[in-house]
C-alpha positions as CSV (number, residue, x, y, z in Angstrom):
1,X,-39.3,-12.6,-100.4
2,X,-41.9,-10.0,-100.4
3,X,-40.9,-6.8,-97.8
4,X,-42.2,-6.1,-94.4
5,X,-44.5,-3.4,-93.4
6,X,-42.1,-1.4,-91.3
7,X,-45.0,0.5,-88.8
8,X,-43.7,3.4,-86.5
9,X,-46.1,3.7,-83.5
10,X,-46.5,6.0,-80.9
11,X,-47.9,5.2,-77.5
12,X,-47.6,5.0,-73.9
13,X,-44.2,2.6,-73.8
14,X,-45.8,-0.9,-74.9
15,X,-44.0,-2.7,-71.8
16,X,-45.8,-0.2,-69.4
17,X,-48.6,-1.5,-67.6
18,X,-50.7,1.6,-69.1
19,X,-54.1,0.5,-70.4
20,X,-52.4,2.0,-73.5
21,X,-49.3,0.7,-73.2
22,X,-51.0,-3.0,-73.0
23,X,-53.0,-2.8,-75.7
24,X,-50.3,-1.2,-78.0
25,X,-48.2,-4.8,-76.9
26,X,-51.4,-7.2,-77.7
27,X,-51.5,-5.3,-81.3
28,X,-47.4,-5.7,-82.0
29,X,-47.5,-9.1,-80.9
30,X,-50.1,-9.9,-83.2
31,X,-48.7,-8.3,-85.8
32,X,-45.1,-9.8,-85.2
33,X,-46.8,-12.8,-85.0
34,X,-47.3,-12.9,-89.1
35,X,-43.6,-12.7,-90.0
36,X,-45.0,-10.0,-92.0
37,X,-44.4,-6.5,-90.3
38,X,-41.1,-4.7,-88.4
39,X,-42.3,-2.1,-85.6
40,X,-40.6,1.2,-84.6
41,X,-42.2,1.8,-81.3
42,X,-41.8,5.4,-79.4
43,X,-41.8,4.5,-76.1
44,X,-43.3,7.4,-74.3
45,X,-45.2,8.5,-71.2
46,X,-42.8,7.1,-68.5
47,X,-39.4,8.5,-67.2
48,X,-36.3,6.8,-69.1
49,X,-33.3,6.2,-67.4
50,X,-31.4,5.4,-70.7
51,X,-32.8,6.7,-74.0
52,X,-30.9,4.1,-76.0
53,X,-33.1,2.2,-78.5
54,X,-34.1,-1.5,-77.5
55,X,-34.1,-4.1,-79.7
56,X,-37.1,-6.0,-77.4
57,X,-37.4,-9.0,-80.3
58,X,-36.0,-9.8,-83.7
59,X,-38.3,-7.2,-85.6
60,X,-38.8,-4.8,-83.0
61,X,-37.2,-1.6,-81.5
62,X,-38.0,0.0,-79.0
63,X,-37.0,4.2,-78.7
64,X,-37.3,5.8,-75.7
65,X,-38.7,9.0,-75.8
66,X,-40.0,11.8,-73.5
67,X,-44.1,12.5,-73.9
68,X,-45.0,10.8,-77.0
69,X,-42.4,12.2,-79.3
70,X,-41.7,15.8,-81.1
71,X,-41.8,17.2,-84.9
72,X,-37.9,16.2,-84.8
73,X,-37.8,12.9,-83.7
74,X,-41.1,12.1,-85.7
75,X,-38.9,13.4,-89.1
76,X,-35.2,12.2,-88.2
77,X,-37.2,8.2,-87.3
78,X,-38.8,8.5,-90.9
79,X,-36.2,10.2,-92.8
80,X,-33.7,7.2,-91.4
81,X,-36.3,4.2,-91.6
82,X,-38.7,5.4,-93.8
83,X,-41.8,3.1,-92.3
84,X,-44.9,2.6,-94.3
85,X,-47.1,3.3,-91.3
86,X,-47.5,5.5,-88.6
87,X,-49.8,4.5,-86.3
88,X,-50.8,6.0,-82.6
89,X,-52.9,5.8,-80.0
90,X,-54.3,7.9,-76.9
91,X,-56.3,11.2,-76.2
92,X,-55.6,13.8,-78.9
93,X,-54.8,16.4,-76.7
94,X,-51.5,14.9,-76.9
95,X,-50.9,14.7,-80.4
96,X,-51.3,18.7,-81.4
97,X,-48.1,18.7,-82.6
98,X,-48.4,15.6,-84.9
99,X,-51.2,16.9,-87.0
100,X,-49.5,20.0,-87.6
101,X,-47.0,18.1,-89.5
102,X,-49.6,15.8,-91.1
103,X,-48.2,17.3,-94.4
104,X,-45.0,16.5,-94.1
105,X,-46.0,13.0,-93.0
106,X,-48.9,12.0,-94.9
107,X,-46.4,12.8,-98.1
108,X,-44.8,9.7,-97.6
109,X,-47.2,7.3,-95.5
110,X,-50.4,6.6,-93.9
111,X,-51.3,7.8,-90.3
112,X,-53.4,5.5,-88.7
113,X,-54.7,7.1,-85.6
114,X,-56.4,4.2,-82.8
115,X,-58.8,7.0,-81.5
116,X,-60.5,7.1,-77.3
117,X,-63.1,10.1,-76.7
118,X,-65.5,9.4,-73.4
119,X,-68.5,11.3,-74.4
120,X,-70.6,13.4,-75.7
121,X,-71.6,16.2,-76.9
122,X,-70.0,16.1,-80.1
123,X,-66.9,17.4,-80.1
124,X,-66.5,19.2,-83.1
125,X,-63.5,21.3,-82.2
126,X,-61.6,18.0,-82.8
127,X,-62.7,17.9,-86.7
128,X,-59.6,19.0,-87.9
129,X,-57.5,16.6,-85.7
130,X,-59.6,13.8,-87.4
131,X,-59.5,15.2,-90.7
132,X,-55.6,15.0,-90.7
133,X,-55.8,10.9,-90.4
134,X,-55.7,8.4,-92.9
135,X,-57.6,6.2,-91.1
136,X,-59.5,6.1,-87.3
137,X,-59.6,3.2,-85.3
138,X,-62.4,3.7,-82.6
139,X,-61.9,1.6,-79.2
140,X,-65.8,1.9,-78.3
141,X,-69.3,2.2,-79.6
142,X,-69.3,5.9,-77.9
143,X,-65.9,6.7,-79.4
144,X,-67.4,5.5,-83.1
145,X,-70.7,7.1,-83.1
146,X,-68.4,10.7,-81.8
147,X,-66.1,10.2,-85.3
148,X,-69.0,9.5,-87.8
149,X,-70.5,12.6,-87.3
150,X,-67.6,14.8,-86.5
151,X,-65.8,13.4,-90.0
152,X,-68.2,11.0,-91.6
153,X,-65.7,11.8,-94.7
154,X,-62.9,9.7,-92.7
155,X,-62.5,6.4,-92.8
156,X,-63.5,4.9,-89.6
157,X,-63.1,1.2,-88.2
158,X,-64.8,0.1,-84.7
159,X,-62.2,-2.4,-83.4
160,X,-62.4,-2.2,-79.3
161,X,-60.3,-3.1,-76.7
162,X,-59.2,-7.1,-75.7
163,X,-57.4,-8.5,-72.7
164,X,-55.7,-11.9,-73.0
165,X,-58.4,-14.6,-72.3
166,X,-55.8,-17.2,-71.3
167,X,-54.2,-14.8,-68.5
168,X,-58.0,-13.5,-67.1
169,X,-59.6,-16.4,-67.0
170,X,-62.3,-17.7,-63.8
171,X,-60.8,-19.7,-61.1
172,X,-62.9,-22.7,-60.0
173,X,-65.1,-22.5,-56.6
174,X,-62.4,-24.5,-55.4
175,X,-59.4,-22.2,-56.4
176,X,-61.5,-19.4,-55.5
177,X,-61.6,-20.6,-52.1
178,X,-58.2,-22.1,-51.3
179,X,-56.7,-18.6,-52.6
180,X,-58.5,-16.7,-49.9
181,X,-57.3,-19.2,-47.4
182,X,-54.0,-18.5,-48.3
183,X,-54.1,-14.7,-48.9
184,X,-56.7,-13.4,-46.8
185,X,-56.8,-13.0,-42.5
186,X,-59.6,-15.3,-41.4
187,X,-61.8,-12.6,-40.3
188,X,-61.8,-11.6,-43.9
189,X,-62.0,-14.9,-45.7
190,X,-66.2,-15.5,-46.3
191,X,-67.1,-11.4,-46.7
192,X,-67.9,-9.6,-49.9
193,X,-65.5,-8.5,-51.2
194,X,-65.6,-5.3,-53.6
195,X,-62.1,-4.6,-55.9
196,X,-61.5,-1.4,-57.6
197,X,-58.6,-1.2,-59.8
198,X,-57.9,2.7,-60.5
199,X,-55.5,5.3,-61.2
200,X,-56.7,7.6,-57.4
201,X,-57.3,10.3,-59.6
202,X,-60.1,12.7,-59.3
203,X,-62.1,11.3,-62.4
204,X,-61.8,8.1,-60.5
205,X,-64.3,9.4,-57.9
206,X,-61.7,7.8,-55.1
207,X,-63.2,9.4,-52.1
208,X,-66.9,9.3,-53.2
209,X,-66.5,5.7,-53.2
210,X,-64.6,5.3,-49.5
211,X,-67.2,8.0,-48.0
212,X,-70.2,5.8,-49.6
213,X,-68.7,2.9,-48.8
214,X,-68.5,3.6,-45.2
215,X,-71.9,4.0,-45.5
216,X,-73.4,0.9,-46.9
217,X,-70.7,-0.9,-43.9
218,X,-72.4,0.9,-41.4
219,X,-76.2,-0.7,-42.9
220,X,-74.5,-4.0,-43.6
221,X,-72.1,-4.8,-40.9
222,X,-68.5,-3.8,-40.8
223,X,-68.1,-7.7,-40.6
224,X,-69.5,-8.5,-43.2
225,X,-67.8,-7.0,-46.7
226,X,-64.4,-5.3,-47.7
227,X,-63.2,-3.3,-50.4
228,X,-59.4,-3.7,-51.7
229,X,-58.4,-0.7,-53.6
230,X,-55.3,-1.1,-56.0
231,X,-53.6,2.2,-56.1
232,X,-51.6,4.8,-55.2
233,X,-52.8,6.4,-52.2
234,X,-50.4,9.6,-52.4
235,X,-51.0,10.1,-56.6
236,X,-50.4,13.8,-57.0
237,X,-53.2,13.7,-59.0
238,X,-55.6,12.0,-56.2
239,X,-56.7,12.1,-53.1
240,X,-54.3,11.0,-50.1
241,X,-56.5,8.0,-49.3
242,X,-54.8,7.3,-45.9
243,X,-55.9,10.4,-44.5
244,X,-59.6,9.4,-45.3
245,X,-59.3,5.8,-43.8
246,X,-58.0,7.8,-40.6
247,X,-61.1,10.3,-40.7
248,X,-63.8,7.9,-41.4
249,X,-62.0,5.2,-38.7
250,X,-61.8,2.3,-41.0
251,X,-58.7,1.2,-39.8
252,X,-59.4,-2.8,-39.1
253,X,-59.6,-3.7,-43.3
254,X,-62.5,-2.5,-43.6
255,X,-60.8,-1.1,-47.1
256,X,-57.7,-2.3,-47.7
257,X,-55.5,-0.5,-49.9
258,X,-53.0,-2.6,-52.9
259,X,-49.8,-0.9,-53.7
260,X,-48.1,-4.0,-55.1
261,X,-46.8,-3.6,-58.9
262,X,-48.2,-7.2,-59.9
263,X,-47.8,-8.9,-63.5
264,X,-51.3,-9.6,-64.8
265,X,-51.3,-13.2,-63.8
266,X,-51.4,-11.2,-60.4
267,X,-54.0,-9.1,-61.2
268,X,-56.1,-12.2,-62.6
269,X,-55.6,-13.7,-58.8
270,X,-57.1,-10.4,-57.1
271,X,-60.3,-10.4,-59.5
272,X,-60.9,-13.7,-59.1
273,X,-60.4,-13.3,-54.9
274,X,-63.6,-10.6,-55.3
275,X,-66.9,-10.9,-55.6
276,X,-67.2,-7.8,-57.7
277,X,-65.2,-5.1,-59.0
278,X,-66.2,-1.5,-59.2
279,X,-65.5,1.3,-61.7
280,X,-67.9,4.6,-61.5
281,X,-65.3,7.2,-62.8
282,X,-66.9,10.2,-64.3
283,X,-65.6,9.7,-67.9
284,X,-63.7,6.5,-69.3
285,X,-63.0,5.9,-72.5
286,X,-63.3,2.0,-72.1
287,X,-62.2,0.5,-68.8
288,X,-59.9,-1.9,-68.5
289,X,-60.3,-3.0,-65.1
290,X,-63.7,-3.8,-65.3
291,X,-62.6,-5.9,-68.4
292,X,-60.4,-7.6,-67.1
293,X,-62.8,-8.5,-64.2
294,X,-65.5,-10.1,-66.5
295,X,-62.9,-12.1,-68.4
296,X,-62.6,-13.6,-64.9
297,X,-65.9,-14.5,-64.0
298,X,-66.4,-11.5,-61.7
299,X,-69.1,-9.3,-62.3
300,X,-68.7,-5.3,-62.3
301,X,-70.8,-2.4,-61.2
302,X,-70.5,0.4,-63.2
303,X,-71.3,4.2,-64.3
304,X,-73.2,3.6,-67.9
305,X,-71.2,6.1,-69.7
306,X,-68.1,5.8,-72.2
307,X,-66.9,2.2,-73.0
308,X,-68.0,1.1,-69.4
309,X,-71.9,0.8,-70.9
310,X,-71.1,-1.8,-74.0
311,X,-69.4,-4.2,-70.9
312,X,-71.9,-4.4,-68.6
313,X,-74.7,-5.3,-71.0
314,X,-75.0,-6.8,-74.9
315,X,-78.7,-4.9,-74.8
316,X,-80.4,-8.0,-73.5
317,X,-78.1,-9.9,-70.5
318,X,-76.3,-7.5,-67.9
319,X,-72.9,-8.9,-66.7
320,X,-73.7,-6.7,-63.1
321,X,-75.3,-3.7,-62.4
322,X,-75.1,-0.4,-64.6
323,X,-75.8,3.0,-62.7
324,X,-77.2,5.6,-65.0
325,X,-75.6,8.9,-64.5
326,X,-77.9,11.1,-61.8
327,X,-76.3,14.3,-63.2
328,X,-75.0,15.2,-66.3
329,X,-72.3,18.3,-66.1
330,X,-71.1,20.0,-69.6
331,X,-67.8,20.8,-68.3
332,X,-64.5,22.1,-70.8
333,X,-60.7,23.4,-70.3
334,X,-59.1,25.2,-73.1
335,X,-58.1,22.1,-74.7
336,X,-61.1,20.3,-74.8
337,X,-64.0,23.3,-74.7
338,X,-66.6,20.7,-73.8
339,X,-67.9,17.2,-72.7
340,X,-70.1,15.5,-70.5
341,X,-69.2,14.8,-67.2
342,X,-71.1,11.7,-66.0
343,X,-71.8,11.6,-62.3
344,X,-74.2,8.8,-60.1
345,X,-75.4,9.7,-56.8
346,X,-74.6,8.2,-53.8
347,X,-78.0,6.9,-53.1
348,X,-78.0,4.9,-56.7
349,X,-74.2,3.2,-55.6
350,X,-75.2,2.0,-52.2
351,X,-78.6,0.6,-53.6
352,X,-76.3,-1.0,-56.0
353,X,-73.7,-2.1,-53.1
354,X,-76.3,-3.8,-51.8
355,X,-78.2,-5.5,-54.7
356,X,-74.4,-6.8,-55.5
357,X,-74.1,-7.9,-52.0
358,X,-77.4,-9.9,-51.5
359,X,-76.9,-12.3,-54.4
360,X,-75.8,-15.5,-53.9
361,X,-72.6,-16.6,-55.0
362,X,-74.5,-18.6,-57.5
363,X,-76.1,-15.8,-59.0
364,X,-72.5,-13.5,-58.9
365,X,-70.9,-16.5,-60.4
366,X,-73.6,-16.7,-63.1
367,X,-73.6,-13.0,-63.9
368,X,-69.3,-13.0,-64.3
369,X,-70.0,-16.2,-66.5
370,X,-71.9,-14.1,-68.8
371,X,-70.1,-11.3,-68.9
372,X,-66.7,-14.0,-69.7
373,X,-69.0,-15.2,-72.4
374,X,-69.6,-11.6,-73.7
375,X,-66.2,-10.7,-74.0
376,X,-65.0,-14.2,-76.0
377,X,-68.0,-13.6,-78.2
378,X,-67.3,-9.6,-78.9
379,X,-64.3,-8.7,-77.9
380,X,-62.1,-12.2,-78.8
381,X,-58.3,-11.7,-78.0
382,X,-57.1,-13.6,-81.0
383,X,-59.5,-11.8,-83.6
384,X,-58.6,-8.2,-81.9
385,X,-54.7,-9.0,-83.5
386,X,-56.3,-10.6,-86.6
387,X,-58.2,-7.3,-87.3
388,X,-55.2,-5.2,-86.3
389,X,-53.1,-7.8,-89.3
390,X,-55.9,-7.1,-91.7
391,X,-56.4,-3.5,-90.9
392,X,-53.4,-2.6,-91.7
393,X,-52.4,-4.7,-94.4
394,X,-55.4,-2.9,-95.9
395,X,-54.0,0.1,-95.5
396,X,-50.6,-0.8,-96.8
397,X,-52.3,-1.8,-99.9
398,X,-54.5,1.1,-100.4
399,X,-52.6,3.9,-99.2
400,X,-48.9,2.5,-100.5
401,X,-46.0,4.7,-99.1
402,X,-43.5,6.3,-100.5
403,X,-42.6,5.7,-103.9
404,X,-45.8,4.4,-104.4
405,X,-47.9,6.7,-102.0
406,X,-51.8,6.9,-102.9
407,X,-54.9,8.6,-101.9
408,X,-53.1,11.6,-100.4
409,X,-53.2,15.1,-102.0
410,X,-51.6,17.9,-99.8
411,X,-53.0,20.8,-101.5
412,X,-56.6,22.0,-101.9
413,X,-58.3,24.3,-104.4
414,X,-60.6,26.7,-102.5
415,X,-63.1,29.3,-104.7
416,X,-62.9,32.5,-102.8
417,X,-66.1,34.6,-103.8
């Protein structure tokens, strides 16, 4: 019997319901699916009551860990297991401390790095973070197009993002219908309804939406739409969303805020209640809300920047309405010394509000039906873990590890003039 692939990955804990954390599960469940890999996870990115390891199936561990991991735990997990791969996912900002090991690492096995950058201009300061990677994974077209010219010496594979097509999936006109019924006040059962599923953080533009909102109510008819927000209204990180309700006096539903912690068969019910979700956040990688809305039949209005942009539209068809940015901001920190920040005006997202809300639900239905088709065609659930199987059996074979460790030379021979 020929040996597993033993693959270490680091990520936000793959039973979190992190856009990371869900996408990390998809890929290990794929993977497991083969019979032909064992996965180390490091759980990170949550608070742990226990830090025992957790055996979640036959070939998979689970270790809890705080952040993402450290240089210690990274070299006591491969010193004891000695995996073949390392692979990991989210922003690099968090991984620092990973590449400047990559020596010891890379030594012994491939790191596989599944790489998310929002925008533009290209970042060159990250070149030597790429550099140190066997292999990049690129979730979007944006994210691609920022690695090829950054590194165009590293190997680089465009595999987006997928949701689980038999979870998201439409609801009939009838289910549609029979669900507001039963989960909605009667006043509130025949309005528009707008969703926006978000972290309230300030990327998130949480109170630009509820301010503009208001407005396009007051034009419309308080009556006559509604916007459920899923969030946290007291993130630390966002706005406190209550206090804005009480200031703009849209206290009778007018937006109704979700705190529920729902499984994403419950999710899939609140997409399928709207009309139309909404995502115009500043900067996102690829959006998994608005994702998620499309695979059920519910069309999106969206900021075209990051991954939002390649949903919305295959270059022909638009699966809603795409904003284009009315400012573009170079803004930085001393981690990241610059990027575009991607703002619409208010003027562009009421005009939008109400091109949304004067469609028929014929022409909303046919709009989320394309965008459902879109994401089958291009971003297919079952083929996202078939290319994560083949990806990294690829690797396996052209890297090796260990013993029989290729394509890796840890010294360089510089001419000094």
């Amino acid at each position: 019997m020929n040996k597993k692939i033993k693959i270490l990955t680091l990520s936000d804990h793959p039973l979190s319901p992190s856009g990371v954390g869900t996408q990390t599960k998809y890929m290990i469940d794929a993977l497991l699916e083969t019979g032909k890999y064992e996965i180390i996870s490091f759980g990170g990115a949550i608070k742990h009551e226990s830090y025992e390891p957790m055996k979640i199936a036959e070939d998979w561990v689970v270790v809890p860990v705080d952040g993402y991991g450290s240089p210690e735990a990274i070299r006591s997990v491969i010193r004891n297991e000695k995996p073949d791969i390392l692979w990991f996912m989210t922003d690099p900002r968090f991984y620092d401390w990973l590449w400047d090991i990559e020596n010891e690492v890379r030594a012994n096995l491939p790191m596989v790095y599944y790489h998310v950058w929002d925008n533009k201009p290209y970042p060159m300061f990250n070149r030597p973070s790429y550099l140190s990677n066997d292999l990049i994974a690129t979730i979007s077209k944006v994210t691609d197009d920022v690695v090829r010219n950054v590194t165009p010496e590293v190997e680089c594979v465009y595999l987006p993002h997928s949701v689980d097509t038999n979870i998201f999936k439409p609801f009939s006109v009838a289910e549609k219908k029979a669900f507001r019924v039963e989960n909605l006040e009667e006043a509130n059962r025949d309005k528009v309804i707008f969703f926006w599923n978000n972290r309230n953080a300030r990327r998130k533009q949480t109170g630009s939406i509820m301010f503009w909102f208001k407005e396009f109510l007051d034009e419309v008819g308080h009556d006559k739409a509604m916007m459920v927000m899923h969030t946290d209204p007291r993130d630390p990180h966002g706005q406190d969303m209550y206090a804005i309700l009480d200031d703009l006096r849209l206290l009778d539903g007018q937006i109704s805020i979700s705190t529920g912690k729902y499984p994403l068969e419950g999710l899939a019910n609140l997409y399928n209640m709207a009309d139309c979700t909404i995502n115009i956040s500043d900067a996102e990688g690829f959006g998994l809300a608005t994702f998620e809305s499309l695979c059920c039949g519910t069309p999106i209005i969206v900021n075209m920047t990051g991954g939002l942009q390649e949903q919305v539209t295959n270059g022909e068809e638009w699966f809603g309405i795409g904003i284009e940015p009315a400012s573009r901001a170079v803004i930085g920190s001393q981690d990241v010394p610059w990027i575009y920040e991607d703002r619409v005006s208010k003027e562009d997202f009421i005009a939008a509000l109400h091109k949304m809300y004067n469609m028929t639900p014929e022409q909303r239905q046919g709009m989320g039906q394309g965008g459902r088709d879109h994401i089958e065609k291009n971003y297919g659930f079952e083929s996202y873990g078939k290319r994560w199987d083949e990806l990294l059996t690829k690797v396996h074979e052209t890297h090796g590890s260990w013993e029989n460790r290729k394509n890796y030379q840890a010294w360089r021979l510089i001419e000094i003039p």
